[in-house]
Backbone as CSV, one residue per row, in Angstrom:
resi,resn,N_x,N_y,N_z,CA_x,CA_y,CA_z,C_x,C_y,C_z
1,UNK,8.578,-6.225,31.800,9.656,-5.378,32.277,10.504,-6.187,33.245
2,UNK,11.576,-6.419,32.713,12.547,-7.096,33.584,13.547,-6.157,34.561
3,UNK,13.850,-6.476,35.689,14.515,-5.750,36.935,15.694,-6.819,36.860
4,UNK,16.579,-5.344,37.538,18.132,-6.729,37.572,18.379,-7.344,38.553
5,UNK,17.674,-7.388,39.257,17.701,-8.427,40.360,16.948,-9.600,40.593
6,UNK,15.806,-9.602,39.303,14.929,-10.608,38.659,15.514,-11.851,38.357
7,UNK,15.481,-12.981,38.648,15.954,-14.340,38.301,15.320,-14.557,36.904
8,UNK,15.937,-14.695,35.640,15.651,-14.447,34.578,15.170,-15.724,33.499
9,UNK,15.660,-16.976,34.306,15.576,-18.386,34.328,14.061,-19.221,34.332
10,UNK,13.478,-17.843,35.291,12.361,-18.989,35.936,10.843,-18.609,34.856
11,UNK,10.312,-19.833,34.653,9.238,-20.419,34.070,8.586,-20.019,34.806
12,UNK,6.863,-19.933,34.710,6.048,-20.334,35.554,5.733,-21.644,34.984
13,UNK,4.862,-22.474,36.039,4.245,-23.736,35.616,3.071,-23.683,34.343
14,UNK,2.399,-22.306,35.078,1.536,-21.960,33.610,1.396,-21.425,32.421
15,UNK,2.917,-20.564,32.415,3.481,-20.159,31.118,4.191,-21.400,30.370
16,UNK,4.920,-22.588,31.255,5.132,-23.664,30.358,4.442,-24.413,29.581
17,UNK,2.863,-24.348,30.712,1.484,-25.074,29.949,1.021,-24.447,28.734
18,UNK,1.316,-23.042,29.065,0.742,-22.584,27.568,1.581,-22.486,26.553
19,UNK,2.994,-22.540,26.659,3.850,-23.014,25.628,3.802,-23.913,25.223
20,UNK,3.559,-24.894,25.899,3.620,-26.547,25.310,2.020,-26.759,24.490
21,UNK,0.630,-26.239,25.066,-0.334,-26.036,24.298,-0.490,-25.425,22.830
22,UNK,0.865,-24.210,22.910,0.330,-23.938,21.949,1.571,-24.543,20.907
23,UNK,2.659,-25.460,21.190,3.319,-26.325,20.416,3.099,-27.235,19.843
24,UNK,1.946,-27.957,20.480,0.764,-29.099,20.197,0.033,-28.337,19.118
25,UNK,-0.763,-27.413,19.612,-1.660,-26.624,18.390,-0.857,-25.002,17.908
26,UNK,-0.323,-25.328,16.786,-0.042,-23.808,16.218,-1.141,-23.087,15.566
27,UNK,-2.453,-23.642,15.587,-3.759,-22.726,14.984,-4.641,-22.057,16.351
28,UNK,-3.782,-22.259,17.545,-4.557,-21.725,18.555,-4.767,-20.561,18.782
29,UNK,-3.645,-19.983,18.293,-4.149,-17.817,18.415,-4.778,-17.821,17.115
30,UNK,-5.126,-18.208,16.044,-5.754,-17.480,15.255,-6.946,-18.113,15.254
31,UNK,-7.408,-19.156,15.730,-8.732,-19.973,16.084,-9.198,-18.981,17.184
32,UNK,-8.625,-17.936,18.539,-9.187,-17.375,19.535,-8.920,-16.193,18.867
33,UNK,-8.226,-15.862,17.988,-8.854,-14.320,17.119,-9.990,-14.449,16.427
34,UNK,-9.948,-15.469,15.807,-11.423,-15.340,14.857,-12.694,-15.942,15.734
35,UNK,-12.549,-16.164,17.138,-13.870,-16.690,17.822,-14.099,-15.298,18.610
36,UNK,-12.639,-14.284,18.783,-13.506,-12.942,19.441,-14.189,-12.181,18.167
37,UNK,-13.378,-12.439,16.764,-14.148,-11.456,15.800,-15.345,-12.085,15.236
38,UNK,-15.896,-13.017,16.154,-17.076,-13.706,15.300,-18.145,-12.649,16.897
39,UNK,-17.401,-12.723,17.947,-18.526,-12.883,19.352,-18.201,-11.323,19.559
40,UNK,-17.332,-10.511,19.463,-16.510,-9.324,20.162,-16.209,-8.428,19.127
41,UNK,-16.040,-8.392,18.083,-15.492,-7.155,16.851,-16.918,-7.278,16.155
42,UNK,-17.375,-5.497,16.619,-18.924,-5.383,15.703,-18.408,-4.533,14.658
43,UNK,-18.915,-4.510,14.020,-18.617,-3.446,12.382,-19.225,-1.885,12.554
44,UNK,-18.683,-1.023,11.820,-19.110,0.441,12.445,-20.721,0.720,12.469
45,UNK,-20.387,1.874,13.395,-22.174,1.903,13.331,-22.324,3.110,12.171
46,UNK,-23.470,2.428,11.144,-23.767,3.953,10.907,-24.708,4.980,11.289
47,UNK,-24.171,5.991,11.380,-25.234,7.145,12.420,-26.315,7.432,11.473
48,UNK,-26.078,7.415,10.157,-27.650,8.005,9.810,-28.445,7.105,10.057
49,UNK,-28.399,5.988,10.028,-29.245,4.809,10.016,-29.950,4.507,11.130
50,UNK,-28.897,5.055,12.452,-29.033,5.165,13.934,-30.164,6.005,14.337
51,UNK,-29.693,7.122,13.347,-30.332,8.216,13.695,-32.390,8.401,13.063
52,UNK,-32.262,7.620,12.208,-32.901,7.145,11.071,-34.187,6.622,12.369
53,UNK,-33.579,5.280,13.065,-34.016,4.903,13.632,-34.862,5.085,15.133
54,UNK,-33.695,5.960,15.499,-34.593,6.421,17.034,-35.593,7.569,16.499
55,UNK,-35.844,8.013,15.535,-36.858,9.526,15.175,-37.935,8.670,14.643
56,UNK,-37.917,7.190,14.336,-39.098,6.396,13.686,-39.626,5.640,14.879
57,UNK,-38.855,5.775,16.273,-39.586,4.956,17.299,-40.696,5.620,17.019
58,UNK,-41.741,4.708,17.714,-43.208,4.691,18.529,-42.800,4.871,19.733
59,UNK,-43.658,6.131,20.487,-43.538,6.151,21.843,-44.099,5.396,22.807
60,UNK,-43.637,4.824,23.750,-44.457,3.612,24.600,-45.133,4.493,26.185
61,UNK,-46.582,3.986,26.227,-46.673,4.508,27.207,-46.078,4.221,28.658
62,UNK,-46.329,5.079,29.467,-45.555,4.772,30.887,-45.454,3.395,31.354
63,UNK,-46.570,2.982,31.518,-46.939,1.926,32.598,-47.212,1.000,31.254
64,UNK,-46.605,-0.313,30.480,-47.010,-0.904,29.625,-48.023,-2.125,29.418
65,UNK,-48.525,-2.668,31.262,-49.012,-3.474,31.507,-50.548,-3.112,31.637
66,UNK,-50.392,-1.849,31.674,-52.080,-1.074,32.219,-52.688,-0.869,30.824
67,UNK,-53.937,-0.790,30.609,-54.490,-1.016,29.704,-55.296,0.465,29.684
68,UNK,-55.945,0.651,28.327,-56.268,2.401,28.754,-57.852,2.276,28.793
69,UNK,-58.413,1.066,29.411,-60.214,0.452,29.102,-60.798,0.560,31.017
């Protein structure tokens, strides 16, 4: 959002760095899209399967270190 009293000219030093980075490399946004959808985008959950799952736990007793001997 630009204001009109905003100097409209000015760079930052680190918006130039990342212009010039990514002039050097033009595969750099889609190399950091596909490293969040490898680490960060999970696929849907499905609920029956979910659901499937927590009604097949085993219940753990309280204290798991105590032994019942």
């Amino acid at each position: 959002m630009k204001f009109s009293k905003q100097y409209s000219g000015y760079t930052s030093e680190f918006t130039q760095f990342i212009d010039g980075l990514k002039k050097k490399n033009p595969a750099l946004e889609q190399s950091q899209r596909d490293g969040r959808a490898l680490l960060w985008d999970k696929a849907p959950i499905d609920l029956e399967a979910r659901q499937r799952a927590q009604e097949s736990g085993v219940a753990q007793q309280p204290y798991v270190y105590q032994t019942k001997g």
